[in-house]
C-alpha positions as CSV (number, residue, x, y, z in Angstrom):
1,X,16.5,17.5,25.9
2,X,13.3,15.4,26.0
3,X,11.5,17.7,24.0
4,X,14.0,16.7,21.3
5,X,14.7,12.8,22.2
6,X,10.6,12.9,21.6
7,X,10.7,14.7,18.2
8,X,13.7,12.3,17.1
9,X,12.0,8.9,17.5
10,X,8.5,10.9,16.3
11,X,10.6,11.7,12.8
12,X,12.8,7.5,13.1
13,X,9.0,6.4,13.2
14,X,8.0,8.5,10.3
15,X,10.8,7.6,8.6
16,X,10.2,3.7,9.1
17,X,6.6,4.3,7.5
18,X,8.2,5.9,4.8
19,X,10.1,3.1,4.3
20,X,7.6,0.4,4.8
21,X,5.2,2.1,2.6
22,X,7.2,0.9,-0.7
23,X,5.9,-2.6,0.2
24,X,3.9,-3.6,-2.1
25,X,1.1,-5.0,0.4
26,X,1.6,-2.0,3.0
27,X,-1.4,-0.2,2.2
28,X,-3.8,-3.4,2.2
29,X,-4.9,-3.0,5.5
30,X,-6.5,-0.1,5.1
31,X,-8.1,-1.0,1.4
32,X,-11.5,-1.9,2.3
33,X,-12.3,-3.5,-0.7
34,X,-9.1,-6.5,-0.6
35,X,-11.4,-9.0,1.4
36,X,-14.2,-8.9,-0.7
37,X,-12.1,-8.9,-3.6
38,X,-9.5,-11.9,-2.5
39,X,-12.8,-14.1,-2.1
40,X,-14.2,-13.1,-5.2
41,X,-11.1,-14.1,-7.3
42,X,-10.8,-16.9,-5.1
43,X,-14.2,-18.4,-6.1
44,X,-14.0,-17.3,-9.9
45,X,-10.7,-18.8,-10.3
46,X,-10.5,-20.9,-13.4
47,X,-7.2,-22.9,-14.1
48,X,-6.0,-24.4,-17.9
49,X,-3.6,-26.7,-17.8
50,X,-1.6,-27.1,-21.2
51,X,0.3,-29.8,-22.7
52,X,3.6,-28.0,-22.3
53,X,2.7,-28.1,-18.2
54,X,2.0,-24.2,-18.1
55,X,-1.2,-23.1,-16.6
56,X,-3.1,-20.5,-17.3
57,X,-5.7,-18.9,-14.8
58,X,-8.5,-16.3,-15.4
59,X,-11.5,-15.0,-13.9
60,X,-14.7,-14.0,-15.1
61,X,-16.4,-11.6,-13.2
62,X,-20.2,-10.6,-13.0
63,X,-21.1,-7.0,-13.3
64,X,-21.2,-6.6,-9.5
65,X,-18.0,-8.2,-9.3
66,X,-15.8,-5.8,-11.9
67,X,-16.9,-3.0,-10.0
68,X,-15.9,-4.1,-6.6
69,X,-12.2,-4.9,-8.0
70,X,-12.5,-1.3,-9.7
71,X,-13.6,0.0,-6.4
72,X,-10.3,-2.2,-4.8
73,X,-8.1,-0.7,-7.0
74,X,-9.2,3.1,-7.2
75,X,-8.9,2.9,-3.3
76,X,-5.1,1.2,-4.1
77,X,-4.4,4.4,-5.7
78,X,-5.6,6.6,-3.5
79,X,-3.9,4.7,-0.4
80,X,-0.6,4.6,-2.6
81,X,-1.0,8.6,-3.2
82,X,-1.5,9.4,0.7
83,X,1.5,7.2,1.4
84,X,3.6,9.4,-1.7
85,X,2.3,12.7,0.2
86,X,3.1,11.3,4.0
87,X,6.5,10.4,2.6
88,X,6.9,13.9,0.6
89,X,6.3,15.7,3.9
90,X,8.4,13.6,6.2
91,X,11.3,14.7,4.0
92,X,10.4,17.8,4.1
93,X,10.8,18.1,7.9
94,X,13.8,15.9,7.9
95,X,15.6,18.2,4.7
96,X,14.5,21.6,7.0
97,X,15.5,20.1,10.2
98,X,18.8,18.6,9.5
99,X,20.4,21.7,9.4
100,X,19.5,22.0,13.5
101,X,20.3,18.7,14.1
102,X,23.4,18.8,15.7
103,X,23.2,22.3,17.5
């Protein structure tokens, strides 16, 4: 019985990573880049005010720079592809298991 209380909260804590992964920010933790990047854009930040009261902001980016928010978002994707394949499998195990869940 413990064997099985153990498997059900390791598959409720899968599942609550499943779920937490369609989050937007979920995988910035682990993106290496995002610090870097957030005080690069922070620094390069260039506001326009118009008359209507819209503002527009941009930044221009060295050489150096574009490739570290390149680098930021190639590892986005590859974070948000790991997450798709974690969540793939923990569906898996729950669509194979559910059958045996109430035995």
């Amino acid at each position: 019985m413990e064997e099985w209380r153990d498997y059900l909260n390791y598959l409720a804590n899968r599942l609550e990573r499943c779920a937490n992964s369609y989050d937007i920010l979920f995988g910035e933790e682990r993106n290496e880049y995002k610090d870097e990047l957030d005080e690069i854009m922070h620094r390069r930040e260039e506001r326009t005010e118009h008359e209507d009261g819209s503002v527009t902001i941009s930044h221009t980016l060295t050489p150096e720079e574009e490739e570290i928010r390149k680098k930021y978002w190639a590892r986005e994707e590859e974070i948000r592809k790991a997450d798709e394949e974690y969540n793939i499998e923990t569906y898996r195990w729950l669509a194979e298991d559910l059958g045996h869940m109430w035995d």
